[in-house]
KOLVOMI-289886 format. One record per residue: x, y, z of N, C-alpha, C in turn; residue in one letter. Coordinates in steps of 0.001 Angstrom, whole numbers. Each point is the difference from the previous one (the first is absolute). Example, Ala and Ser with C-alpha at 12.3 -4.5 7.8 and 13.67 -1.06 7.14 Angstrom:
2
{site {13190,-5690,7800},{-890,1190,0},{900,1200,0},"a"}
{site {-350,1050,-720},{820,1190,60},{-770,1090,730},"s"}
This chain:
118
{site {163011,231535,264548},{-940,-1039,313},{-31,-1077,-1087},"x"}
{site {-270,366,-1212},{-151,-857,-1002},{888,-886,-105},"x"}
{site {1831,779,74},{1309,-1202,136},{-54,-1003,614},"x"}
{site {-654,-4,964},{82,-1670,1421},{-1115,-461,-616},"x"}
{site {-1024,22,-1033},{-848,-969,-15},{371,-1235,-1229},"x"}
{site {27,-1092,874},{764,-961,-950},{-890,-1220,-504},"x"}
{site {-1261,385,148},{-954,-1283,-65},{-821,1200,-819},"x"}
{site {-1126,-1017,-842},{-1300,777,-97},{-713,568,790},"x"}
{site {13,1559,99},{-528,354,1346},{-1377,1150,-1314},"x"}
{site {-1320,-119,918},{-893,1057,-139},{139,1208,495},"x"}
{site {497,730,-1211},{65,1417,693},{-1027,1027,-474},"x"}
{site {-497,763,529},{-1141,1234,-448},{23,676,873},"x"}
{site {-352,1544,-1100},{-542,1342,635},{-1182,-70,855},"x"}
{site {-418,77,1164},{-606,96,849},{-1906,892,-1023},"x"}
{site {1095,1390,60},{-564,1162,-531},{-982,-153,-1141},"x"}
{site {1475,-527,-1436},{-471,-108,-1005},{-748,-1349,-395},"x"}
{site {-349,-1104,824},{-915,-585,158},{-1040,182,-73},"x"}
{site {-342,701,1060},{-1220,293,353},{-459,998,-614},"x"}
{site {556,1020,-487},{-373,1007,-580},{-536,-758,-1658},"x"}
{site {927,-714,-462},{-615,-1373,-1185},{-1925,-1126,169},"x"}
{site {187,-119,1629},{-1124,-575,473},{-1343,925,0},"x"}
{site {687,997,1004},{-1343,1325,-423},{-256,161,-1468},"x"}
{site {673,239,-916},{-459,492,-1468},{-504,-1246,-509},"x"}
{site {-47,-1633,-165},{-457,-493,355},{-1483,-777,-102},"x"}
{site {-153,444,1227},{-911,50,549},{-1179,1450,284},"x"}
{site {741,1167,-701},{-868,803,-415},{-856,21,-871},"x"}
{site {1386,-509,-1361},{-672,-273,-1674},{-636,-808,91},"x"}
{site {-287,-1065,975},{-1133,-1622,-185},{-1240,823,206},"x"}
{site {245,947,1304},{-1526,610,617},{-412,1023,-767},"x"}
{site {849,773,-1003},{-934,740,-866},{-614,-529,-1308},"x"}
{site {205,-1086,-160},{-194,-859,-1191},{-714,-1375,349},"x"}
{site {-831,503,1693},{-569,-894,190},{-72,-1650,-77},"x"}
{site {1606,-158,700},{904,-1865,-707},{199,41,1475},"x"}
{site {-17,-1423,144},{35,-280,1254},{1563,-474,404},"x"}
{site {571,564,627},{1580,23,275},{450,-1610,761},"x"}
{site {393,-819,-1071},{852,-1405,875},{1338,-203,-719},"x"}
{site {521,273,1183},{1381,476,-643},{424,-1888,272},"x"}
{site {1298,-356,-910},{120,-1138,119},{1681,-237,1171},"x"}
{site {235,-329,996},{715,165,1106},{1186,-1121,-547},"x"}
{site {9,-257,-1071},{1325,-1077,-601},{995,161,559},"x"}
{site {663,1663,-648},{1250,787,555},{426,90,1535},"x"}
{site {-728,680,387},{443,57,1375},{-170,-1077,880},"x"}
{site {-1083,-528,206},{-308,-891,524},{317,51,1523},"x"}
{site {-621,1337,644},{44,680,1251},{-898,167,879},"x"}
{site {53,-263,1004},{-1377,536,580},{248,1154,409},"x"}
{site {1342,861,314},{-194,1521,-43},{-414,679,-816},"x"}
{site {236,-440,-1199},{81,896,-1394},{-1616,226,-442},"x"}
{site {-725,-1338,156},{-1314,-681,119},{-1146,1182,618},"x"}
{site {777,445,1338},{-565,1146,899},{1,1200,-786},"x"}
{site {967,498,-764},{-215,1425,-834},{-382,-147,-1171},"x"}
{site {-692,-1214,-90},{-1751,-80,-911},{-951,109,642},"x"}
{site {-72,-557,1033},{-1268,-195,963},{-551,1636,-29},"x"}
{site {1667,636,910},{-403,1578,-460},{-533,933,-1068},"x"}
{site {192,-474,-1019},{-745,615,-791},{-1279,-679,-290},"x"}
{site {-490,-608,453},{-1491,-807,-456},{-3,-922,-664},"x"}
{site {976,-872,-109},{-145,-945,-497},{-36,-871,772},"x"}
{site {-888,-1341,-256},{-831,-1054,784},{-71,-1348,-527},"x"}
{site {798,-16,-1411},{-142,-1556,-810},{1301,-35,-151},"x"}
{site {970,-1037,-373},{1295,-638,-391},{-82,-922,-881},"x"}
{site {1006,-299,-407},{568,-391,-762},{924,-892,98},"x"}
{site {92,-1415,31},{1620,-616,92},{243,-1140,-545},"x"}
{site {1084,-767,5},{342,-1032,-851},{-142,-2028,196},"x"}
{site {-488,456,1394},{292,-1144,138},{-1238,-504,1732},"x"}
{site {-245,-886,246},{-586,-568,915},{1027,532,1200},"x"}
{site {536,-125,423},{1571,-30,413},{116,1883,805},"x"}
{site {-133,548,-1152},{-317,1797,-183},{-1256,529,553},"x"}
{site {-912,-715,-117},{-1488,248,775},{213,-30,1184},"x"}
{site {272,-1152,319},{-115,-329,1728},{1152,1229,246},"x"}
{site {1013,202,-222},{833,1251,772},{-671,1144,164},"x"}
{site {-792,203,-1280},{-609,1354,40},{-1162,-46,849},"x"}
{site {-783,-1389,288},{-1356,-293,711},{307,787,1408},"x"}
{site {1544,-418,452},{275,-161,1484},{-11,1736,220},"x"}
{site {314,872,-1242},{153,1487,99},{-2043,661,-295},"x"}
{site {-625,-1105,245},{-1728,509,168},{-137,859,-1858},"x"}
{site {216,-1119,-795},{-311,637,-1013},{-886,-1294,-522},"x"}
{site {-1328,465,-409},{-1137,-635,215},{-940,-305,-1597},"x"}
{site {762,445,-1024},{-532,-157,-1150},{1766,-84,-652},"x"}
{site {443,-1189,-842},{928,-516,-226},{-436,-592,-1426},"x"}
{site {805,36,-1342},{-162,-711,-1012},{1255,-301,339},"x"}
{site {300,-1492,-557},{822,-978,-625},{286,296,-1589},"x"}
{site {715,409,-417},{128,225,-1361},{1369,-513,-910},"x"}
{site {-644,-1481,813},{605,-1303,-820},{-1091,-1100,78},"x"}
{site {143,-810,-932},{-1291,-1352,-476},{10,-694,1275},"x"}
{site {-968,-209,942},{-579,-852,1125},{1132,-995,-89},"x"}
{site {508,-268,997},{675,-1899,-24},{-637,-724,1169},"x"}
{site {-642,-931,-915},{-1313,-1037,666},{1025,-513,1299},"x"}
{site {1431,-429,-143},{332,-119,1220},{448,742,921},"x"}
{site {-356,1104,-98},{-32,863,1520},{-1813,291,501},"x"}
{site {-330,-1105,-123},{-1736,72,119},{166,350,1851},"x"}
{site {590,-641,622},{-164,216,1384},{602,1402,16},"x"}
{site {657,791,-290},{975,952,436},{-1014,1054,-665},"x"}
{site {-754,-27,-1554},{-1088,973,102},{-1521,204,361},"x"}
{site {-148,-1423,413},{-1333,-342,1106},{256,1019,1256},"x"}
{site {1456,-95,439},{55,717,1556},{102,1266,-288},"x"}
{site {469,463,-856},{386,1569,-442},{-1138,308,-383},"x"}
{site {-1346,-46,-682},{-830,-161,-29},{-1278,214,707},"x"}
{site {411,-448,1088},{-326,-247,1145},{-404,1631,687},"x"}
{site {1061,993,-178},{47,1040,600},{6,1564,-228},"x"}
{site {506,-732,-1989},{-31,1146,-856},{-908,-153,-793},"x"}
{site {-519,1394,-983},{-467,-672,-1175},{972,-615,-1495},"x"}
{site {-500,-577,-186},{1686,-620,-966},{-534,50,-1266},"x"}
{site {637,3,-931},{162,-24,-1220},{571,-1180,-946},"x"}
{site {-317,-184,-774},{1006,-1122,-676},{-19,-64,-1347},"x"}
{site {848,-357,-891},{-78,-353,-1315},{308,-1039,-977},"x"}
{site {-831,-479,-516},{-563,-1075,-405},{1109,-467,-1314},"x"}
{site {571,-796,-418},{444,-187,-1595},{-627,-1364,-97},"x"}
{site {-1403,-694,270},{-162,-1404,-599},{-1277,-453,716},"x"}
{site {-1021,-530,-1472},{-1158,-181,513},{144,-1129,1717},"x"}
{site {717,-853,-626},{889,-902,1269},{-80,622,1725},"x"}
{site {944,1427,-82},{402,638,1045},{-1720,566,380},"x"}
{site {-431,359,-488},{-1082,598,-88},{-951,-1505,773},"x"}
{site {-115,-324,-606},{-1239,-1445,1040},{718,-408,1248},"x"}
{site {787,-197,274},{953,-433,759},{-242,1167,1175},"x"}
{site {113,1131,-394},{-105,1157,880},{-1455,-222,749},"x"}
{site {-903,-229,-860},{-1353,499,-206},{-206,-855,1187},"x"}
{site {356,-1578,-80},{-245,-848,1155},{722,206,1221},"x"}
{site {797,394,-238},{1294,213,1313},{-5,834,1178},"x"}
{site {-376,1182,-884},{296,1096,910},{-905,321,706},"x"}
């Protein structure tokens, strides 16, 4: 299998995934931390699902762009965990709109701007 792949291809253990996700998401819940895993890597909405399974309910991702994919998979509490860009004001007004969103700030600037905007 591995010989024919001639591009960057994502490959993973099904198994040892998830068996990584459960432990996890065990150690957050005995240590009382609230599990948001950040979805950079995969950037799946299958993969997305064997979090859901274990109880997890917040995300993580990189970009405006990354939300809305994950929005469309009913995931409803979403951080952005990159600095707001004032010009995607329409694109996180609508996302917004449906999730609870998150955002992060680098500038008193971004910060007023938000404050009026959103």
């Amino acid at each position: 299998m591995f010989s024919q792949i001639t591009k960057p291809t994502f490959v993973i253990s099904e198994s040892k995934a998830k068996r990584n996700i459960q432990r996890m998401a065990d150690k957050a819940r005995r240590q009382n931390i609230r599990f948001r895993p950040h979805f950079k890597t995969h950037q799946s909405g299958e993969i997305g699902e064997w979090f859901r399974e274990v109880g997890v309910e917040a995300i993580t991702v990189s970009s405006v762009e990354m939300a809305r994919y994950f929005a469309t998979f009913d995931w409803k509490d979403i951080t952005i965990a990159f600095p707001a860009n004032i010009r995607e004001i329409e694109h996180i007004n609508q996302l917004a709109k449906s999730v609870s969103l998150n955002l992060l700030v680098e500038s008193v600037e971004t910060a007023a701007f938000l404050g009026k905007n959103l």
